[in-house]
TIVO-2410 file (N, C-alpha, C; in nm, 3 decimals):
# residues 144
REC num residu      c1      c2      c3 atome chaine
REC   1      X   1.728  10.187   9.360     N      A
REC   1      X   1.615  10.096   9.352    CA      A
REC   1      X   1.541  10.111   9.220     C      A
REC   2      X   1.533  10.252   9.211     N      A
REC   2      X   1.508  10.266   9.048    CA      A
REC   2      X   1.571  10.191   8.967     C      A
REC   3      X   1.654  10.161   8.935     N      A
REC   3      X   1.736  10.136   8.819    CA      A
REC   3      X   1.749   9.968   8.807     C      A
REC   4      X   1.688   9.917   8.935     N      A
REC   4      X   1.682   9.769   8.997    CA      A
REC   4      X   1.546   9.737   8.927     C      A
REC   5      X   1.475   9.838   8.970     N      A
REC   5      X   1.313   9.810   8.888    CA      A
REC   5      X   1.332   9.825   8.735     C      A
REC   6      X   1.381   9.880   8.663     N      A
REC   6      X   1.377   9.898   8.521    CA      A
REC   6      X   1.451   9.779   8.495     C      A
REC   7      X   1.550   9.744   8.536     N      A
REC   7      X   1.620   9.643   8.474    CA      A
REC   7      X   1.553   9.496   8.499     C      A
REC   8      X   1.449   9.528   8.617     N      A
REC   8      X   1.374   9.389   8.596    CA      A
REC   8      X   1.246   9.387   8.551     C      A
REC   9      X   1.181   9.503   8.479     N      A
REC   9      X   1.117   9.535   8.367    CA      A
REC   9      X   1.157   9.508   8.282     C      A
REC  10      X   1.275   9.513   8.234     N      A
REC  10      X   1.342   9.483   8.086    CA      A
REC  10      X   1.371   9.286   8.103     C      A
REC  11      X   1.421   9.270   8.217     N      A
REC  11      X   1.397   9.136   8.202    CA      A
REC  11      X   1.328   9.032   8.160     C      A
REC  12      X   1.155   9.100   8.235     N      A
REC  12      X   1.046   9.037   8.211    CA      A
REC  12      X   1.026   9.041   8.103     C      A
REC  13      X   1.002   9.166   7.997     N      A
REC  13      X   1.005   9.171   7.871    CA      A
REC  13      X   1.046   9.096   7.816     C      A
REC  14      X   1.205   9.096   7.797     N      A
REC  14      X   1.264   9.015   7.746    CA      A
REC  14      X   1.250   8.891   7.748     C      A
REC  15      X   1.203   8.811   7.829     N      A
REC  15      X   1.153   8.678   7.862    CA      A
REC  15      X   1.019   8.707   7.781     C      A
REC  16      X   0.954   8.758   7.788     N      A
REC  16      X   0.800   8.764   7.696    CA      A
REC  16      X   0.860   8.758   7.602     C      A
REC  17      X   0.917   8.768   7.505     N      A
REC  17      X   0.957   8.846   7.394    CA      A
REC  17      X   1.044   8.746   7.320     C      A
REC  18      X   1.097   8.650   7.434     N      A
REC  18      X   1.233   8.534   7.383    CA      A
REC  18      X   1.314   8.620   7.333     C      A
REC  19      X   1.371   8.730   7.373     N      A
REC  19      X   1.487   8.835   7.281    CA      A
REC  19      X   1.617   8.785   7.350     C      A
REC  20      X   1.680   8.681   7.342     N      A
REC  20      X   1.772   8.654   7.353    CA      A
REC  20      X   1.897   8.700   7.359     C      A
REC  21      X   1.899   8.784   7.296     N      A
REC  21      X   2.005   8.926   7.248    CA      A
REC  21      X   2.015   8.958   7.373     C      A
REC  22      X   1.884   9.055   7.383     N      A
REC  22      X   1.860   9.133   7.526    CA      A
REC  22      X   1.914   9.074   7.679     C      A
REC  23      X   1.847   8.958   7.665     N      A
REC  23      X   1.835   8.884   7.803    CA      A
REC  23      X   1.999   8.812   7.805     C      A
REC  24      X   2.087   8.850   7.677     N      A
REC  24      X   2.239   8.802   7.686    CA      A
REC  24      X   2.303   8.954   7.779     C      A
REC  25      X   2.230   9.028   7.709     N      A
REC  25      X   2.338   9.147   7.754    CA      A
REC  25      X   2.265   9.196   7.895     C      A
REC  26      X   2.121   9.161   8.016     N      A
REC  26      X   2.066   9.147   8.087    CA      A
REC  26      X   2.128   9.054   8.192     C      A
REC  27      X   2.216   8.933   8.151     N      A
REC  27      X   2.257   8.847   8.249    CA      A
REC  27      X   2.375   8.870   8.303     C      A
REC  28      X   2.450   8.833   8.407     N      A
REC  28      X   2.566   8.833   8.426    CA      A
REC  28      X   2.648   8.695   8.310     C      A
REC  29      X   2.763   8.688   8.292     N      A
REC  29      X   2.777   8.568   8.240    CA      A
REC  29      X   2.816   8.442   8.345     C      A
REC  30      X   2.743   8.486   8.476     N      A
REC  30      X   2.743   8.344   8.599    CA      A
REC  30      X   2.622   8.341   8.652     C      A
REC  31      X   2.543   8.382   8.559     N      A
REC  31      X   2.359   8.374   8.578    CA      A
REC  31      X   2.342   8.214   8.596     C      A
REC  32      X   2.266   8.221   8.720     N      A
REC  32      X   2.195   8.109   8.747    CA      A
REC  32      X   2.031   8.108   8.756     C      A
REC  33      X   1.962   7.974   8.741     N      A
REC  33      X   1.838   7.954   8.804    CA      A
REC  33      X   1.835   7.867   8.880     C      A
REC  34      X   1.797   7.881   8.995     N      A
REC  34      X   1.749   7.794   9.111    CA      A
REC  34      X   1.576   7.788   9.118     C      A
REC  35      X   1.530   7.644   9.161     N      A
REC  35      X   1.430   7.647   9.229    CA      A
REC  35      X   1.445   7.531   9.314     C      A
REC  36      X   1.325   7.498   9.394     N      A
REC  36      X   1.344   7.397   9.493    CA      A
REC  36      X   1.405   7.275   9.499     C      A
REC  37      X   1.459   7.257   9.525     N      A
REC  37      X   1.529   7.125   9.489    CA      A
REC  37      X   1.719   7.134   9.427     C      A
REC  38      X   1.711   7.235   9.339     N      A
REC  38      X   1.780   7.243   9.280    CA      A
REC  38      X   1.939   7.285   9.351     C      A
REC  39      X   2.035   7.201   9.343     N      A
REC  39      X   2.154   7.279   9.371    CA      A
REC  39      X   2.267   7.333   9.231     C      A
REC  40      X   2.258   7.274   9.177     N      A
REC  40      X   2.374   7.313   9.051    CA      A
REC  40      X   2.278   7.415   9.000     C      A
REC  41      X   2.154   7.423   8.968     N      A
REC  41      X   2.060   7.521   8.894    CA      A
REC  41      X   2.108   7.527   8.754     C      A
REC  42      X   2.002   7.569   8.700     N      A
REC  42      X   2.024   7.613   8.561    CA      A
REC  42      X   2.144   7.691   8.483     C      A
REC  43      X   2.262   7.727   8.396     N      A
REC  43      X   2.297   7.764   8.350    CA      A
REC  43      X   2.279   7.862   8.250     C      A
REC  44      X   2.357   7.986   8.257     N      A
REC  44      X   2.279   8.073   8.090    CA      A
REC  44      X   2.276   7.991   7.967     C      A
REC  45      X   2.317   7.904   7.907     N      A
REC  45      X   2.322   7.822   7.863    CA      A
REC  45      X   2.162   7.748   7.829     C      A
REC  46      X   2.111   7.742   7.952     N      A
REC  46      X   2.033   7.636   8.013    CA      A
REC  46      X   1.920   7.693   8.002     C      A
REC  47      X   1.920   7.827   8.043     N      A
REC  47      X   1.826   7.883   8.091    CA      A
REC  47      X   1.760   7.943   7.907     C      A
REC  48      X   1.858   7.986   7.821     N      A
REC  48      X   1.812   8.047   7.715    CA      A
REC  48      X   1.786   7.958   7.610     C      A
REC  49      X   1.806   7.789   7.623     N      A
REC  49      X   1.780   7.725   7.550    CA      A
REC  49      X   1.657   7.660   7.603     C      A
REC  50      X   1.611   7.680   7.696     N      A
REC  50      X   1.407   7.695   7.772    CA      A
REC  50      X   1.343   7.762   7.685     C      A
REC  51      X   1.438   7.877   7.680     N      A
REC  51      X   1.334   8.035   7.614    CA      A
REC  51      X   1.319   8.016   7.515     C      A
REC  52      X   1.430   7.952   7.417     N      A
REC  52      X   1.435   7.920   7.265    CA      A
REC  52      X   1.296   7.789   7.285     C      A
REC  53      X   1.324   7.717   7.328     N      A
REC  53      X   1.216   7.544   7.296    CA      A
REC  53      X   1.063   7.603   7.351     C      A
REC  54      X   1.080   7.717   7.400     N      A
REC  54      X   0.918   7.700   7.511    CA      A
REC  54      X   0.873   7.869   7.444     C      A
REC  55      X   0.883   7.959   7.443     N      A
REC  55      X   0.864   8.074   7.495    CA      A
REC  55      X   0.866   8.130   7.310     C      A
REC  56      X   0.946   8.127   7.208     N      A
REC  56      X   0.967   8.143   7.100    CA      A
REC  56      X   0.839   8.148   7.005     C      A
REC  57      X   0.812   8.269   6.939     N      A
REC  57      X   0.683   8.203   6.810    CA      A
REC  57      X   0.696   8.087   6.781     C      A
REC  58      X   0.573   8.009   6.773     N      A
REC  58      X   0.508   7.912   6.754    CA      A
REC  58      X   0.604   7.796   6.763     C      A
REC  59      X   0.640   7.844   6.894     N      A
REC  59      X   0.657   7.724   7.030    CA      A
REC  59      X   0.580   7.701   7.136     C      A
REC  60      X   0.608   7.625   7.251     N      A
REC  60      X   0.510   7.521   7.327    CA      A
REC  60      X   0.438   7.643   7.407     C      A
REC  61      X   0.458   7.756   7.413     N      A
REC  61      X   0.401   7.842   7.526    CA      A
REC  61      X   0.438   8.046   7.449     C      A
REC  62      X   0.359   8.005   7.322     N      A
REC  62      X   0.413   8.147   7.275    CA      A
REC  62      X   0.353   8.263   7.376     C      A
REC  63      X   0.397   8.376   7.410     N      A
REC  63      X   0.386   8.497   7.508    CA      A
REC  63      X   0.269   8.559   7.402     C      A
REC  64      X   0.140   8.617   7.402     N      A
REC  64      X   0.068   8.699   7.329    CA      A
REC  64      X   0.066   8.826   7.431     C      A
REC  65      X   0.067   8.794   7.569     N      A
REC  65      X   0.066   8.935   7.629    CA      A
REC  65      X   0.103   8.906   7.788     C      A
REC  66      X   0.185   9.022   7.860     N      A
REC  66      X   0.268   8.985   7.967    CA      A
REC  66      X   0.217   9.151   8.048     C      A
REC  67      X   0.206   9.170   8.166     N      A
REC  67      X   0.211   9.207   8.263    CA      A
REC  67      X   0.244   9.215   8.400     C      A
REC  68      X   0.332   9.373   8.445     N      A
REC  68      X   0.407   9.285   8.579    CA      A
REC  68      X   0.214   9.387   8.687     C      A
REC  69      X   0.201   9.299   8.773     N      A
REC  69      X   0.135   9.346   8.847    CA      A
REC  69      X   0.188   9.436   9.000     C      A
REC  70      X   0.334   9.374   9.030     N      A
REC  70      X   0.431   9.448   9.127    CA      A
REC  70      X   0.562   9.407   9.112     C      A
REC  71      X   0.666   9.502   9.159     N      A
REC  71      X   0.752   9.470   9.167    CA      A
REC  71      X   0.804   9.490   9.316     C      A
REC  72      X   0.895   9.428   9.389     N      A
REC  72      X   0.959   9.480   9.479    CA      A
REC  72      X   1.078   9.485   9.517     C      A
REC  73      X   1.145   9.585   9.525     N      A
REC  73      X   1.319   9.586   9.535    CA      A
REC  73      X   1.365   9.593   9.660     C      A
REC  74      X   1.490   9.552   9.697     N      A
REC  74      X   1.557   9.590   9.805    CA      A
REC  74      X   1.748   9.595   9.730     C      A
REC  75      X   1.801   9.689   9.824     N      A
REC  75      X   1.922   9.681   9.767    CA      A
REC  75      X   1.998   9.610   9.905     C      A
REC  76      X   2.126   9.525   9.855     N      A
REC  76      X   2.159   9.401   9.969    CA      A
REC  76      X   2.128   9.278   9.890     C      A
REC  77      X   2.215   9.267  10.000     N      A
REC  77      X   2.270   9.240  10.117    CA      A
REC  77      X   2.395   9.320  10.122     C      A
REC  78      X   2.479   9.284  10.015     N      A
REC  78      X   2.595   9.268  10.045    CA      A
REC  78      X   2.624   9.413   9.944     C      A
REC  79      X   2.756   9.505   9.956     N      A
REC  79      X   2.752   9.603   9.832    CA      A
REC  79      X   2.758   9.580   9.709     C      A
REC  80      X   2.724   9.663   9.614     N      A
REC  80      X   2.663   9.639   9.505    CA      A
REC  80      X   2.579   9.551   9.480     C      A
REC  81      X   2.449   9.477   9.570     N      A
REC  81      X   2.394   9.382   9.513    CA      A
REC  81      X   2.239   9.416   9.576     C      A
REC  82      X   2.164   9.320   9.522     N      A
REC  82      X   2.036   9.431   9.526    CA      A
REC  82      X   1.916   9.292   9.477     C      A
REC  83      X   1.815   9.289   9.552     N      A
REC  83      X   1.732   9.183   9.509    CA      A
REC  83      X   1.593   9.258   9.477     C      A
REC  84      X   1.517   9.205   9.343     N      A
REC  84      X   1.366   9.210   9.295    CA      A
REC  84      X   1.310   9.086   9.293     C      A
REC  85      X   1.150   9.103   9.333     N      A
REC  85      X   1.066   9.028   9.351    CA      A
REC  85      X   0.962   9.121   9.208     C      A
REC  86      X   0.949   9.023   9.138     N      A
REC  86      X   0.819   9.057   9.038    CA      A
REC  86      X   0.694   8.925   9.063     C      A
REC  87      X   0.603   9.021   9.051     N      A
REC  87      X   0.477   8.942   8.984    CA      A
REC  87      X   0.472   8.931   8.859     C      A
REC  88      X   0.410   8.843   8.774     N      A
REC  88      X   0.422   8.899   8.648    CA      A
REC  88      X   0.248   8.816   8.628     C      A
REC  89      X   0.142   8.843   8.529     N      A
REC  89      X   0.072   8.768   8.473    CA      A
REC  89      X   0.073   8.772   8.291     C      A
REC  90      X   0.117   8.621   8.278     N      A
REC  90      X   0.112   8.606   8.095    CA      A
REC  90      X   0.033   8.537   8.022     C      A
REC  91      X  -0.042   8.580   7.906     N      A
REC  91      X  -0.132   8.551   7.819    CA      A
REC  91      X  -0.049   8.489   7.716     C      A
REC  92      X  -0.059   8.326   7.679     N      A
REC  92      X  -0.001   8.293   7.568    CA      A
REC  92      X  -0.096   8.299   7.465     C      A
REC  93      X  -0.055   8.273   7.368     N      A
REC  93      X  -0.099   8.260   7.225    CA      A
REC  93      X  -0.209   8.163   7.247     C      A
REC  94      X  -0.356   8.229   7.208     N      A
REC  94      X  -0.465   8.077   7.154    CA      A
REC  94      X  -0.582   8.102   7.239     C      A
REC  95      X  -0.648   8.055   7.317     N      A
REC  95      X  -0.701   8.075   7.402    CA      A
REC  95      X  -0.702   8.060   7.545     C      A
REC  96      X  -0.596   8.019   7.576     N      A
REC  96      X  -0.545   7.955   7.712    CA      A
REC  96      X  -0.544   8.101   7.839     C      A
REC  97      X  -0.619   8.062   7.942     N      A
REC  97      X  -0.587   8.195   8.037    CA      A
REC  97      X  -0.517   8.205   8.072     C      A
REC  98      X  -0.484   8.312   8.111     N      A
REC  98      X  -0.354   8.431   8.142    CA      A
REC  98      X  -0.288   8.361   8.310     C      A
REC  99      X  -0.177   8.372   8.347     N      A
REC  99      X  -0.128   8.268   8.439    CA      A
REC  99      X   0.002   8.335   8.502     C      A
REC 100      X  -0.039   8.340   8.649     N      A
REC 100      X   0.030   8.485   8.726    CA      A
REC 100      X   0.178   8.363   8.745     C      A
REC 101      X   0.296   8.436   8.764     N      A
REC 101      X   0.446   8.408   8.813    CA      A
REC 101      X   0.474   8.451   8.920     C      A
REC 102      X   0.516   8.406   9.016     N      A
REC 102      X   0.600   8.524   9.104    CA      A
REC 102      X   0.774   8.460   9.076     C      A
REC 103      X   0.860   8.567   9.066     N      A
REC 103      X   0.986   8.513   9.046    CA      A
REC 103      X   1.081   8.624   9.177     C      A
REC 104      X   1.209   8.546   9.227     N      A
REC 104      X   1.302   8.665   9.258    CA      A
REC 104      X   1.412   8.656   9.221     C      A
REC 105      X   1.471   8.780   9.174     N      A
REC 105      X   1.588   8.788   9.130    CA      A
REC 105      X   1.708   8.829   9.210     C      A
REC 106      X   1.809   8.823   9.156     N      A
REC 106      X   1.940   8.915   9.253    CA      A
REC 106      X   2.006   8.960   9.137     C      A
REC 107      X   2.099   9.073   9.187     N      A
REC 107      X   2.159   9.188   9.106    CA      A
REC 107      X   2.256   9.202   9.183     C      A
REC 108      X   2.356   9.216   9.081     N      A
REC 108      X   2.524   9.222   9.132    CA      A
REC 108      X   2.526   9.417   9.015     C      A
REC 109      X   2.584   9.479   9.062     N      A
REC 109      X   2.583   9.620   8.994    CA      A
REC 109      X   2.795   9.662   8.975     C      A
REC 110      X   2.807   9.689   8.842     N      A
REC 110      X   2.950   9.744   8.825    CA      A
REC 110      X   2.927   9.843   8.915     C      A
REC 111      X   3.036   9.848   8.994     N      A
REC 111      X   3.045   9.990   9.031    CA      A
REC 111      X   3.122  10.077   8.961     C      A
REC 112      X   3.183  10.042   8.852     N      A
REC 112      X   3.224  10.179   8.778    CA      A
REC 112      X   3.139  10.192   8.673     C      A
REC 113      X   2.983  10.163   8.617     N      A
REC 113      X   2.869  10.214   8.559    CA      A
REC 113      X   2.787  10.284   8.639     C      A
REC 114      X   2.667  10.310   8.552     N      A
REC 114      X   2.566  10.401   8.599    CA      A
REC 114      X   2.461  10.343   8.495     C      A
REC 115      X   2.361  10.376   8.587     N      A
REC 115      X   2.208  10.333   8.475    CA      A
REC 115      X   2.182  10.233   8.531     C      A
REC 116      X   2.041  10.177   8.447     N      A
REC 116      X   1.994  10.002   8.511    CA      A
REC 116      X   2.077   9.974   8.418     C      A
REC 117      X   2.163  10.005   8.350     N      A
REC 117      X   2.233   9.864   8.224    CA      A
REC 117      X   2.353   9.829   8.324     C      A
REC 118      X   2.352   9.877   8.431     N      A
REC 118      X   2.512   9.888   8.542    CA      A
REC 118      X   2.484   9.771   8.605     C      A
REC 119      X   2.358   9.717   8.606     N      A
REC 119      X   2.324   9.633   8.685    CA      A
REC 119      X   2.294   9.486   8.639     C      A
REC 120      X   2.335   9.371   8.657     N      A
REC 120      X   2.325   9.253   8.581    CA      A
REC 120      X   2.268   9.155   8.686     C      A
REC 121      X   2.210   9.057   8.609     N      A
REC 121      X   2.141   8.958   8.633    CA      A
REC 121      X   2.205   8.808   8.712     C      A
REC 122      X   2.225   8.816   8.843     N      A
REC 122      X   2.308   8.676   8.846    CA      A
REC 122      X   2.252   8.558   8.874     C      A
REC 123      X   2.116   8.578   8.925     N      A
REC 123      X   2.061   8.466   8.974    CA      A
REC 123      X   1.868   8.486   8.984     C      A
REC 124      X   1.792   8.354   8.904     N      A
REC 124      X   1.697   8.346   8.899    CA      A
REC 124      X   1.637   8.291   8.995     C      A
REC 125      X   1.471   8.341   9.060     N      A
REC 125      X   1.466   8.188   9.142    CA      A
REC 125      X   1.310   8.206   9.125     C      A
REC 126      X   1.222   8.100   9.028     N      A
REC 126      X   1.102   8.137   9.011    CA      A
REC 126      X   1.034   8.027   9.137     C      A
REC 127      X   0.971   8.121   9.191     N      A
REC 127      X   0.915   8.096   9.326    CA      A
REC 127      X   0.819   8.007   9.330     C      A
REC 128      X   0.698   8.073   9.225     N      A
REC 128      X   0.545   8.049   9.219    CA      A
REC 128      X   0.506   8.058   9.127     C      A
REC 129      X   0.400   7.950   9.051     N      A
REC 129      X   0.274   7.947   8.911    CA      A
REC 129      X   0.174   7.948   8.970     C      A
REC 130      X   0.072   8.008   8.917     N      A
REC 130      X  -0.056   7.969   8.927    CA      A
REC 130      X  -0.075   7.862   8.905     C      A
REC 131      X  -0.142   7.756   8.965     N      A
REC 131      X  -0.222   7.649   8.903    CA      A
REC 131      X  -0.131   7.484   8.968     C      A
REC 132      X  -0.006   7.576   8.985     N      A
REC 132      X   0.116   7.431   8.997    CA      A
REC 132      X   0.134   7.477   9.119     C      A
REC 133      X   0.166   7.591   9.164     N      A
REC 133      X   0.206   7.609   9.302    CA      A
REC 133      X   0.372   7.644   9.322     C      A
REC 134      X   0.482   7.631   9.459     N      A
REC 134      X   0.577   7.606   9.427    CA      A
REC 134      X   0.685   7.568   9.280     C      A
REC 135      X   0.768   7.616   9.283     N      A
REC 135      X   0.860   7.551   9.169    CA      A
REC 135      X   0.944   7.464   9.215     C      A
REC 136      X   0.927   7.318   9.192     N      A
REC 136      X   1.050   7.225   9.190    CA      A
REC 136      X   1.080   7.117   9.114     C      A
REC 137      X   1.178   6.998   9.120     N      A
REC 137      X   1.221   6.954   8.997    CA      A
REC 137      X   1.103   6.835   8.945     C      A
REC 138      X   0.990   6.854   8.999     N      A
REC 138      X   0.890   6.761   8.960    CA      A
REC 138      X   0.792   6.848   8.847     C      A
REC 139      X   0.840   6.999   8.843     N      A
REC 139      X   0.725   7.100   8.754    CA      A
REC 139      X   0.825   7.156   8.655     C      A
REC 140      X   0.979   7.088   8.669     N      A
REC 140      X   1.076   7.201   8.557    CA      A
REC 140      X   1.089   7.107   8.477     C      A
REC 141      X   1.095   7.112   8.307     N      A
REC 141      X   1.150   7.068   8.244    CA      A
REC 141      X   1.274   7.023   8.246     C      A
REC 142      X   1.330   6.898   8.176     N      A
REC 142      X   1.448   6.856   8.173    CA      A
REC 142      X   1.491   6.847   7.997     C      A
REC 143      X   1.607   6.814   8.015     N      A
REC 143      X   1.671   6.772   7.890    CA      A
REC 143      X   1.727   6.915   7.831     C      A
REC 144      X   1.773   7.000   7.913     N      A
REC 144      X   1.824   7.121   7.793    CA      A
REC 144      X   1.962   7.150   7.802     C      A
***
């Protein structure tokens, strides 16, 4: 469960951060995002060309400061796989207030590694914004 929590510490980061690098070698390469509505979901593809247009210095939503307020793990369902729930609250760039997330993730783990790097990213599903409520295809951007 440890190693479930660090690696979705490093996630969040990495999403603050737009480190693309990171959040390549963080994903599985059959990383998805789902939210309501959604059946095909987002693609890595999809998902890191958001981070590039939105999330990037002096782009539409630069990160000035990120905090997770909880995390919660479970390992499961199935072996090797393992789900986190983060809170997160982020301060963008300017004056705009700070604006809580809840997201959950799932984790597929090599079993012939060790560490949180053993553990990869297969599927996003951002739950909740402040202010918007639910996530679905009436609050996600299109065109990426």
């Amino acid at each position: 469960r440890e190693a479930v929590e660090e690696r979705t510490r490093q996630t969040v980061a990495a999403v603050a951060e737009a480190d693309s690098a990171a959040l390549t070698s963080i994903f599985d390469p059959e990383v998805r995002l789902y939210y309501s509505g959604s059946r095909a979901g987002w693609d890595r593809g999809r998902i890191l060309g958001f981070i590039d247009t939105y999330l990037l210095p002096r782009q539409r939503y630069e990160v000035d400061h990120h905090s997770i307020s909880g995390i919660q793990t479970q390992l499961g369902p199935g072996r090797f796989t393992a789900r986190s729930r983060a809170r997160v609250s982020v301060t963008p760039v300017g004056d705009r207030a700070p604006t809580s997330v809840i997201c959950l993730m799932t984790w597929r783990q090599d079993p012939d590694a060790s560490g949180p790097e053993s553990w990869t990213l297969t599927e996003i599903q951002p739950l909740w914004v402040q202010g918007i409520g639910e996530i679905d295809s009436r609050v996600m951007p299109q065109g990426f």
